[in-house]
KEVEX-768385 format. One line per 10 residues: number of its first residue (from 1); their letters; for each residue x negated, y negated, z negated of N, C-alpha, C, O. Coordinates in nm, 4 decimals. Each point is the difference from the previous one (the first is absolute). Layout:
BEGIN
NUM) A) X/Y/Z/X/Y/Z/X/Y/Z/X/Y/Z  ...
REM end
This chain:
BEGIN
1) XXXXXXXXXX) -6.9360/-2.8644/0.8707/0.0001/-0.0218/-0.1438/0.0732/0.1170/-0.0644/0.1024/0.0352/0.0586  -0.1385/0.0350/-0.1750/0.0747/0.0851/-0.0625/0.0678/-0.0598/-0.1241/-0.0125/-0.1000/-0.0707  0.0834/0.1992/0.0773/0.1135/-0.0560/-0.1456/-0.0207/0.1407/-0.0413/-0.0262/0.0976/0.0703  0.0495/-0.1101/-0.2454/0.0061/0.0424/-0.1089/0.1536/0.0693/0.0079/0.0028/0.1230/-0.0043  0.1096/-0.1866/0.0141/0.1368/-0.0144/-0.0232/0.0442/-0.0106/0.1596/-0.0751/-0.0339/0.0915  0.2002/0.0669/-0.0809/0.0463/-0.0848/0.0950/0.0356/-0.1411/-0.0461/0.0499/-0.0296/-0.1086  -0.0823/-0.0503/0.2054/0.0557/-0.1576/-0.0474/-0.0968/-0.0594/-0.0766/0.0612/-0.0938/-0.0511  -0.1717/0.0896/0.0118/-0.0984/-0.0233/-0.0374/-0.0839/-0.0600/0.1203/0.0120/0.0557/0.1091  -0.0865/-0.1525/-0.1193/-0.1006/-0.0841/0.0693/-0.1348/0.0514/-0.0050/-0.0561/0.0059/0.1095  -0.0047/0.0299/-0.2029/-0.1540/0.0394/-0.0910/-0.0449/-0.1248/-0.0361/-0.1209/-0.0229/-0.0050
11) XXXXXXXXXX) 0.1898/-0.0467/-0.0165/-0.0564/-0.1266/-0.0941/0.0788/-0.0310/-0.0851/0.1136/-0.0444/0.0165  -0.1955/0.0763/-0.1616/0.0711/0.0018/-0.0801/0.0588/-0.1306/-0.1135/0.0568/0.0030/-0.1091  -0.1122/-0.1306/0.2152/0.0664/-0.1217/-0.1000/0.0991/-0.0026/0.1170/0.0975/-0.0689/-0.0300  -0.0891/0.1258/0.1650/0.1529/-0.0590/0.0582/0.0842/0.0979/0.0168/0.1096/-0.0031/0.0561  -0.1903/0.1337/-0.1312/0.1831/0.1231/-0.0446/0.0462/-0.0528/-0.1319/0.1180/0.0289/-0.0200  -0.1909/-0.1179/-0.1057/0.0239/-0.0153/-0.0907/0.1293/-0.0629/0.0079/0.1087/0.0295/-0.0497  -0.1633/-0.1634/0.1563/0.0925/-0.1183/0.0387/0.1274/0.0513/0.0773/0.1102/-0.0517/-0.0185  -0.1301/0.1525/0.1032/0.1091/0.0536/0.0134/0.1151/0.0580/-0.0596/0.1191/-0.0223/0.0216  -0.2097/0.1494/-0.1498/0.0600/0.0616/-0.0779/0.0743/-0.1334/-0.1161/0.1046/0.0385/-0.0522  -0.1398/-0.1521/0.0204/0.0524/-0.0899/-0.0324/0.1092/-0.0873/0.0724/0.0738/-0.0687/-0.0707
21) XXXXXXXXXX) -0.0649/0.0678/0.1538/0.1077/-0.0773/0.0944/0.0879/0.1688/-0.0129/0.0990/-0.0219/-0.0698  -0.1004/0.1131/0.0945/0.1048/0.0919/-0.0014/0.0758/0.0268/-0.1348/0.1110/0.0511/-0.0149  -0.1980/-0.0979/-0.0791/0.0791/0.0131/-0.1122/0.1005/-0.1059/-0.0535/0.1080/0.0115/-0.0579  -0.2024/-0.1490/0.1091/0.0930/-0.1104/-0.0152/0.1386/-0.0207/0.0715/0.0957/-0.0642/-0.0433  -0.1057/0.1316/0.1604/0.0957/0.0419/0.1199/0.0870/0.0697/-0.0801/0.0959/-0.0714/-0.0294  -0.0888/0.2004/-0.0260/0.0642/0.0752/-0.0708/0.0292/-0.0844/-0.1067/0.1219/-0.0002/0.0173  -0.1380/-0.0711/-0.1135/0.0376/-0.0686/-0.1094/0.1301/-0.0866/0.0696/0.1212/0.0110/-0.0185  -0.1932/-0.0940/0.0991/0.1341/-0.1494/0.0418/0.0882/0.1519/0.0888/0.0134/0.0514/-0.1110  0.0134/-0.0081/0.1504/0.0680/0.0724/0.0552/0.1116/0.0785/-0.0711/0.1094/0.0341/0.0450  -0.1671/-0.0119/-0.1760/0.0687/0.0494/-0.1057/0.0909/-0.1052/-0.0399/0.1041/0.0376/-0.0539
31) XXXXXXXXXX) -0.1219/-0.1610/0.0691/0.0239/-0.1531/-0.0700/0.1272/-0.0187/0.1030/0.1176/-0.0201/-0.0303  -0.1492/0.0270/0.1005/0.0784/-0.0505/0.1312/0.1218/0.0965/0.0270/0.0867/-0.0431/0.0761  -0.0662/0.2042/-0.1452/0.0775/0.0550/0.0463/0.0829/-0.0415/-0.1533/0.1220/-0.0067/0.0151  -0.1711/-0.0217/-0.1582/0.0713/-0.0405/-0.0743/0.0371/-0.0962/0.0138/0.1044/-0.0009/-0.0652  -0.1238/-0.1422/0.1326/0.0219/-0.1530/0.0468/0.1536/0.0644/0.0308/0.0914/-0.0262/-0.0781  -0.0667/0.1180/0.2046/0.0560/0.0279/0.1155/0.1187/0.0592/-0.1012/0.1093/-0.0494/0.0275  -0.1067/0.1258/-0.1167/0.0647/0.0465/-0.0776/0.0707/-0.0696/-0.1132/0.1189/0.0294/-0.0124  -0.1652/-0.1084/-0.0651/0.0288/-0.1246/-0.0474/0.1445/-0.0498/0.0218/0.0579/-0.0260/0.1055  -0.0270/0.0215/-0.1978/0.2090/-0.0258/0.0101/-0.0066/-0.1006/-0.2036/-0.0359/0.0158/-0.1167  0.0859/-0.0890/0.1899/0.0642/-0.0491/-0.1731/0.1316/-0.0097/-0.0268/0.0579/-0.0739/0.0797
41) XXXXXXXXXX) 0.0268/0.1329/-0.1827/0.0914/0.0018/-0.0667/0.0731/-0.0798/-0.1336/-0.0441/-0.0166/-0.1137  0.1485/-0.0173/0.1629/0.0138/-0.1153/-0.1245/0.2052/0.0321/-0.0062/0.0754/0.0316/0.0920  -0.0485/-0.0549/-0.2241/0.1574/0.0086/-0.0034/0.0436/-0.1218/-0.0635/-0.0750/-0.0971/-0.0094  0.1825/0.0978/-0.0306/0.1041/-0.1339/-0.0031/0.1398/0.0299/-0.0601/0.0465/0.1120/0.0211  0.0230/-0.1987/-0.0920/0.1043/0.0396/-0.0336/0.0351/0.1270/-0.1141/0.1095/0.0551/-0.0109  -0.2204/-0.0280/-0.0619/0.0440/0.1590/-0.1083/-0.0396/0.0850/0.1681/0.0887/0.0839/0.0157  -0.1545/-0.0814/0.0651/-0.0493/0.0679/0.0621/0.1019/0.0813/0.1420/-0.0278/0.1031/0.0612  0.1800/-0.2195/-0.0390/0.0660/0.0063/0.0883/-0.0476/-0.0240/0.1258/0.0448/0.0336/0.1096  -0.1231/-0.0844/-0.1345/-0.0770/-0.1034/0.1503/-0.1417/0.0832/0.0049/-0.0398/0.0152/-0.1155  -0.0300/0.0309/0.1909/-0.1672/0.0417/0.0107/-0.0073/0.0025/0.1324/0.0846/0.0476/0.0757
51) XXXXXXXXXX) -0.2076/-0.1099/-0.0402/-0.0594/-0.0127/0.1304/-0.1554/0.0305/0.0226/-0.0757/0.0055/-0.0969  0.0352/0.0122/0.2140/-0.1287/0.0849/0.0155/-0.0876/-0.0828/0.0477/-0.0341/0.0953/0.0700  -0.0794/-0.2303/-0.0195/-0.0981/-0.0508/0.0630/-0.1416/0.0694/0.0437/-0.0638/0.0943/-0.0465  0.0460/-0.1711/0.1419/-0.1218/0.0880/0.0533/-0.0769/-0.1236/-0.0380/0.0797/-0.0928/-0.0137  -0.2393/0.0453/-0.0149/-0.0567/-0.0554/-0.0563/0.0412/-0.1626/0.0763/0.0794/-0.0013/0.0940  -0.1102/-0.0630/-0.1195/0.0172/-0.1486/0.0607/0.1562/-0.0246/-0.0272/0.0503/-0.1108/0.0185  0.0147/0.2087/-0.0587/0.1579/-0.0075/-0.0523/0.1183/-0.0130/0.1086/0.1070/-0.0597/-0.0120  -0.1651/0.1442/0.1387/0.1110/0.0519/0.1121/0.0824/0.1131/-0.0894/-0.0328/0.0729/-0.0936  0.1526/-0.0931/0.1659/0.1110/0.0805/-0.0703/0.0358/0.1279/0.0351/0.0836/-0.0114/0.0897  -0.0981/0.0950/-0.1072/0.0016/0.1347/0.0561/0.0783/0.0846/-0.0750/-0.0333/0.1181/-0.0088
61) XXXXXXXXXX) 0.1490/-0.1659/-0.0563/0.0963/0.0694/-0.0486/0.0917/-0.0679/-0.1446/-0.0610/-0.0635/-0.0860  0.2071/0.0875/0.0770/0.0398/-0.1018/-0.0929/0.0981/0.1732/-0.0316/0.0110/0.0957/0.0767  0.0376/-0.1122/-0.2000/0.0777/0.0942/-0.0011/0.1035/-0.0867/-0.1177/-0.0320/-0.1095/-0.0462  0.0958/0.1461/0.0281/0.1736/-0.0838/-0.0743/0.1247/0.0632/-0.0552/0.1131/0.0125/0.0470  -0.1529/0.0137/-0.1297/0.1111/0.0688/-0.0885/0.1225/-0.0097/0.0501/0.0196/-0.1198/0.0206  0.1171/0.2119/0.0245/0.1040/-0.0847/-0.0207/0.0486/-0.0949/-0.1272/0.0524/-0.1108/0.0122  -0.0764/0.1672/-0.1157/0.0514/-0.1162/-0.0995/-0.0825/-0.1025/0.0095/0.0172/-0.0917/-0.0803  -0.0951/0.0842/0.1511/-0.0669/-0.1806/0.0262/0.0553/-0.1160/0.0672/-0.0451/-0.1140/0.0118  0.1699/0.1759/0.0365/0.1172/-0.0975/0.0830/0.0588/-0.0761/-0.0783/0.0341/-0.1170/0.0176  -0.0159/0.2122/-0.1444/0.0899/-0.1090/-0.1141/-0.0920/-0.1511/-0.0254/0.0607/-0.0989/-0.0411
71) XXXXXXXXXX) -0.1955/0.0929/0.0665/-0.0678/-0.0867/-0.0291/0.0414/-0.1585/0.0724/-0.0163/-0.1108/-0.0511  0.0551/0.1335/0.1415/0.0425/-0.0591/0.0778/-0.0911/-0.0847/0.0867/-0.1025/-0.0245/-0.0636  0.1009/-0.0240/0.1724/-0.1146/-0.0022/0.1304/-0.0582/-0.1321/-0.0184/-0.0496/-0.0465/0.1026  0.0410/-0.0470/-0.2373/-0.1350/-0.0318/-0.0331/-0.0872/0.0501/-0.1117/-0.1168/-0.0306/-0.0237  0.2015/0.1195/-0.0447/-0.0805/0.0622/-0.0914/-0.0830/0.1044/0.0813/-0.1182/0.0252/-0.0233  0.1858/0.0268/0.1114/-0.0425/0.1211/0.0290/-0.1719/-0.0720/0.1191/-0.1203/0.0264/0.0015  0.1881/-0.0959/0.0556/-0.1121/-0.1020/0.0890/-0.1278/-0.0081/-0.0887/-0.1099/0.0336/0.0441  0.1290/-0.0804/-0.1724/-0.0982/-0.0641/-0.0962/-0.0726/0.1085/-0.0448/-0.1229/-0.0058/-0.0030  0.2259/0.1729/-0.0570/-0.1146/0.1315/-0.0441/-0.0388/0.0404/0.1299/-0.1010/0.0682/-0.0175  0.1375/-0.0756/0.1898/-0.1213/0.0325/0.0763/-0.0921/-0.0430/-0.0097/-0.1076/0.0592/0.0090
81) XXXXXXXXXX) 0.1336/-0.2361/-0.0416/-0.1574/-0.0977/-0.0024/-0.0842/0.0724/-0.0806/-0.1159/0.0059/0.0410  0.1414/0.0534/-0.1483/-0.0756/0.0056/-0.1451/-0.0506/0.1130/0.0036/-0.0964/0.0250/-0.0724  0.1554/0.0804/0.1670/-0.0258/0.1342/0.0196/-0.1248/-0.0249/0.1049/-0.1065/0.0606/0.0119  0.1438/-0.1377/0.0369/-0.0995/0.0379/0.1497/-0.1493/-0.1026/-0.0574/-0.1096/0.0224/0.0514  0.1236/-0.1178/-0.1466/-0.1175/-0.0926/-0.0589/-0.0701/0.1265/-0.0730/-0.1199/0.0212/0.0178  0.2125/0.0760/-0.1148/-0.0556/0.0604/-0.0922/-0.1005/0.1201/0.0803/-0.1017/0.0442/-0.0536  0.1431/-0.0067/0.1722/-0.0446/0.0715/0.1245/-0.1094/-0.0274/0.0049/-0.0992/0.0636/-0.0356  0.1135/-0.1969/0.0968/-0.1267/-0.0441/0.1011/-0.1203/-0.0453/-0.0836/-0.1164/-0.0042/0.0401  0.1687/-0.0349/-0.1834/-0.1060/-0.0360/-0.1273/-0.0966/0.1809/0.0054/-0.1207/0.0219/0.0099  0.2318/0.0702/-0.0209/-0.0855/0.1731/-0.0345/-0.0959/-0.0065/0.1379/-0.1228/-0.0004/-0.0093
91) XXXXXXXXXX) 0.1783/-0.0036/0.1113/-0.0268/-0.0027/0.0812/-0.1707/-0.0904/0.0587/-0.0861/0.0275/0.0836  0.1032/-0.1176/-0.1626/-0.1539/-0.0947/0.0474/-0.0493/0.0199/-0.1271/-0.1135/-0.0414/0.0237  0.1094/0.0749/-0.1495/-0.0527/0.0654/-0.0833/-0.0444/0.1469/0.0427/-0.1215/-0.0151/0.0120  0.1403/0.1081/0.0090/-0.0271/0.1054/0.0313/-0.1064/0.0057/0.1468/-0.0812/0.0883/0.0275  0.1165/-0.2244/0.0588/-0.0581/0.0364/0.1016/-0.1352/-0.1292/-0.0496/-0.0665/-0.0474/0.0921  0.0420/0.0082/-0.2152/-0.1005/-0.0772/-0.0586/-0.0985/0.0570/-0.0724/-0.1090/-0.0420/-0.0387  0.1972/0.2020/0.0202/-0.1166/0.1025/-0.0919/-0.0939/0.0638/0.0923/-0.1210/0.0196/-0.0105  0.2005/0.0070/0.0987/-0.0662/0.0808/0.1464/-0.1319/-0.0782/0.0415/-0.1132/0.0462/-0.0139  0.1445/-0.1761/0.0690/-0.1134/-0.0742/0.1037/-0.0540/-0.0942/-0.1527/-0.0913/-0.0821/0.0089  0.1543/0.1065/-0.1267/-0.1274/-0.1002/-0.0618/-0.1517/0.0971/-0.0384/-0.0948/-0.0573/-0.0537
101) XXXXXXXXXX) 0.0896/0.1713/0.0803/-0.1175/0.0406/-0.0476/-0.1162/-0.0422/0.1822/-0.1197/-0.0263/0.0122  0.2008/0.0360/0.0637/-0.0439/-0.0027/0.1080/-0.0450/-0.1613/0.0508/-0.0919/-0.0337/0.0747  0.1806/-0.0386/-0.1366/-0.0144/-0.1379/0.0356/-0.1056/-0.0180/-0.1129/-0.0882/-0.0678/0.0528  0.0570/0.0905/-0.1640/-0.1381/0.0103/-0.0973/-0.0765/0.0010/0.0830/-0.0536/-0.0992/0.0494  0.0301/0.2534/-0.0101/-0.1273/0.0159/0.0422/-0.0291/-0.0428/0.1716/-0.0968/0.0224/0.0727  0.2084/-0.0829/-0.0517/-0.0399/-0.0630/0.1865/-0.0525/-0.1645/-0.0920/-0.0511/-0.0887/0.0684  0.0680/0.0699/-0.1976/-0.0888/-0.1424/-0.0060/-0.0956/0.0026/-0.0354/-0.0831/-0.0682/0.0599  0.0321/0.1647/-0.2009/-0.1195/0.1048/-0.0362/-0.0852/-0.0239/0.1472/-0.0672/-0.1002/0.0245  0.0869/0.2190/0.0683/-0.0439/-0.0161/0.1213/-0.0484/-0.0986/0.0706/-0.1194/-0.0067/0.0288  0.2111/-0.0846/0.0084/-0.0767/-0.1052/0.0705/-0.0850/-0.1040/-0.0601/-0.0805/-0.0744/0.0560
111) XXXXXXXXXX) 0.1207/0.0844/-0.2099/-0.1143/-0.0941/-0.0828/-0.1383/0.0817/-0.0156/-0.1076/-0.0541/-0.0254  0.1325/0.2350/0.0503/-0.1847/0.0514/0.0037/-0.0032/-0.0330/0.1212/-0.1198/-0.0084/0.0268  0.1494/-0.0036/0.0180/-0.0720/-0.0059/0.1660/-0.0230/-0.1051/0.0456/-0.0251/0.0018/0.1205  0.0229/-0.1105/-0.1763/-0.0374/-0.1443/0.0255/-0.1486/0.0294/0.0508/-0.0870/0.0415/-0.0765  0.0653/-0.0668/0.2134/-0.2137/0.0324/-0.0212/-0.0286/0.1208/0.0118/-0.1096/0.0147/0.0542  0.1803/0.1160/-0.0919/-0.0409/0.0987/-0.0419/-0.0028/0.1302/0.1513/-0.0857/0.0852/0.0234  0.1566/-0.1028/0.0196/0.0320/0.1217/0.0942/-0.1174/-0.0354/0.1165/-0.0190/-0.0913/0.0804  -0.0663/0.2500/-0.1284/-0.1092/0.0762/0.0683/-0.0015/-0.0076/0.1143/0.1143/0.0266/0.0373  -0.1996/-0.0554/0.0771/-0.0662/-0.0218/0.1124/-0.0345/0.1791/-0.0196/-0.0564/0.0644/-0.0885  0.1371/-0.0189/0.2492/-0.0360/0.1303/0.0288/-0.1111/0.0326/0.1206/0.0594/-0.0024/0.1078
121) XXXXXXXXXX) -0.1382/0.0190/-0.0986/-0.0744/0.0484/0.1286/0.0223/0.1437/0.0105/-0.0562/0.0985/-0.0479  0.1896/-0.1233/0.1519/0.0109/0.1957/0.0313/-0.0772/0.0653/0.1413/-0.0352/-0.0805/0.0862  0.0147/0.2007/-0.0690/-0.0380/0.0320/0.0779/0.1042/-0.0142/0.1039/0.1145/-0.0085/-0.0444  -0.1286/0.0041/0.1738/0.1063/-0.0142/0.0926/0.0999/0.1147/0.0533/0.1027/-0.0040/0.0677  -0.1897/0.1264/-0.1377/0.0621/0.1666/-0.0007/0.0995/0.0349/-0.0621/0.0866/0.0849/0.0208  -0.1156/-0.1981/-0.1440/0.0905/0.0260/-0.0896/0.1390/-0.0543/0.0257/0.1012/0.0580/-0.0393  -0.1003/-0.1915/0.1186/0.1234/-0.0714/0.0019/0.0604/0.0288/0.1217/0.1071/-0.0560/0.0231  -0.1729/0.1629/0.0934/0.1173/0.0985/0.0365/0.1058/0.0153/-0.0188/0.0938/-0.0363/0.0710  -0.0882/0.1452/-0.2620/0.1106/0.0234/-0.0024/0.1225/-0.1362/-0.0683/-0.0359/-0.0856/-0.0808  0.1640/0.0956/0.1319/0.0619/-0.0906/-0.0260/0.0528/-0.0699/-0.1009/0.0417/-0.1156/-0.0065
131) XXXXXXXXXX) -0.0510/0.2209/-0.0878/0.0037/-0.0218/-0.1347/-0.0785/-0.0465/-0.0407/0.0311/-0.0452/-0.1102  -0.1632/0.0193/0.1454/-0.0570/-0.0976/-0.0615/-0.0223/-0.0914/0.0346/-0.0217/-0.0873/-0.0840  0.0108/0.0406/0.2819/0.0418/-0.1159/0.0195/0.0826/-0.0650/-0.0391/-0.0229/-0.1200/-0.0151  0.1380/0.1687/-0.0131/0.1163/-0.0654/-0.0661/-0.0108/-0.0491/-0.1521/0.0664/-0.0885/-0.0539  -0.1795/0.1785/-0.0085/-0.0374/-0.0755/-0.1409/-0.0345/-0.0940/0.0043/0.0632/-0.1034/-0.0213  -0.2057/0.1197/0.0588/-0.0850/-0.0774/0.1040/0.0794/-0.1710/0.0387/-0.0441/-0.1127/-0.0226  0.1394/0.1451/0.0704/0.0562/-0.1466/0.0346/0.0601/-0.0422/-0.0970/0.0007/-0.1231/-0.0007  0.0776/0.1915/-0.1258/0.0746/-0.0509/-0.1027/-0.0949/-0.0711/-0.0808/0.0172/-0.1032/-0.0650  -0.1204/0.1741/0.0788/-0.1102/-0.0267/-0.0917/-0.0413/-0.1735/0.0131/-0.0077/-0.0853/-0.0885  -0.0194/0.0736/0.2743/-0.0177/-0.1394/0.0486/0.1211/-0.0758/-0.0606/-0.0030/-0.0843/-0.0896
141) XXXXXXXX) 0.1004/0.1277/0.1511/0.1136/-0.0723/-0.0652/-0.0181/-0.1086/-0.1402/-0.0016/-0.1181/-0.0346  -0.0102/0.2594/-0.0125/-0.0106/-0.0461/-0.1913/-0.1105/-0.0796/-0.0440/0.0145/-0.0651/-0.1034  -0.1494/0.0592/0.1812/-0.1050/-0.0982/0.0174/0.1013/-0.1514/0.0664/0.0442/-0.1018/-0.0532  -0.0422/0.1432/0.1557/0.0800/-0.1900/0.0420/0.1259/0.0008/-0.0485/0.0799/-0.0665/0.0660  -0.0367/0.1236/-0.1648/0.1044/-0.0497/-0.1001/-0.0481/-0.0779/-0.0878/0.0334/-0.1169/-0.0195  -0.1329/0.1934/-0.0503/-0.0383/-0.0197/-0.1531/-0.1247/-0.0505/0.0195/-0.0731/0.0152/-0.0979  0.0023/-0.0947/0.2327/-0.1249/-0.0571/-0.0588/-0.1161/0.0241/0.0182/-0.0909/-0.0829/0.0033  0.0801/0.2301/0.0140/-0.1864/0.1230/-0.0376/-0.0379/-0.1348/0.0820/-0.1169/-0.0220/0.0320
REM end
């Protein structure tokens, strides 16, 4: 079989499908290194108290003024609470802007595809290469998920 490209099949509805899974690949990948990055910040007290959360509101850093001692250790107890709520609130907000465009369109998605996803008859040359067996099976997948 010849290719055009390297990495190319010569069929051009399963380089499409490919060239589509690589981009979607590259998108959540992009998603996933901002997920990973993702820190929420929140302060307390006129801003004596600030602490850092990682999404789900694990604690990954408290920092404390010395003059926050004068508060005395239930006040001071009460602006961690408020610091680390105000955190973990930025924190699942921010990580709600990220996956809500994504969680859209993963429901978008499975409501077109009710019925819908195409019956392929490939040549057997073609599914050689692995990349497209591997579509190839996501593809099945997404049929006995959703129904076809």
């Amino acid at each position: 079989m010849s290719h055009d490209r390297p990495g190319r099949t010569g069929n051009a509805d399963v380089d499409r499908l490919l060239d589509d899974f690589g981009a979607v690949s590259r998108h959540y990948e992009k998603i996933y290194e901002e997920l990973a990055d993702l820190r929420g910040r929140g302060e307390a007290a006129d801003g004596l108290v600030r602490v850092e959360v990682a999404p789900g509101g694990a604690l990954l850093g408290v920092d404390i003024d010395p003059r926050a001692m004068r508060l005395g250790s239930a006040a001071l107890a009460e602006a961690i609470m408020e610091a680390s709520a105000a955190a973990t609130e930025r924190a699942t907000n921010r990580m709600t802007e990220v996956l809500g465009p994504v969680i859209g369109r993963a429901n978008e998605f499975s409501e077109s595809l009710q019925g819908r996803l195409p019956r392929m008859d490939v040549d057997s040359s073609i599914t050689s290469d692995p990349r497209v067996s591997e579509a190839l099976r996501n593809l099945q997948d997404l049929r006995d998920r959703y129904g076809s």
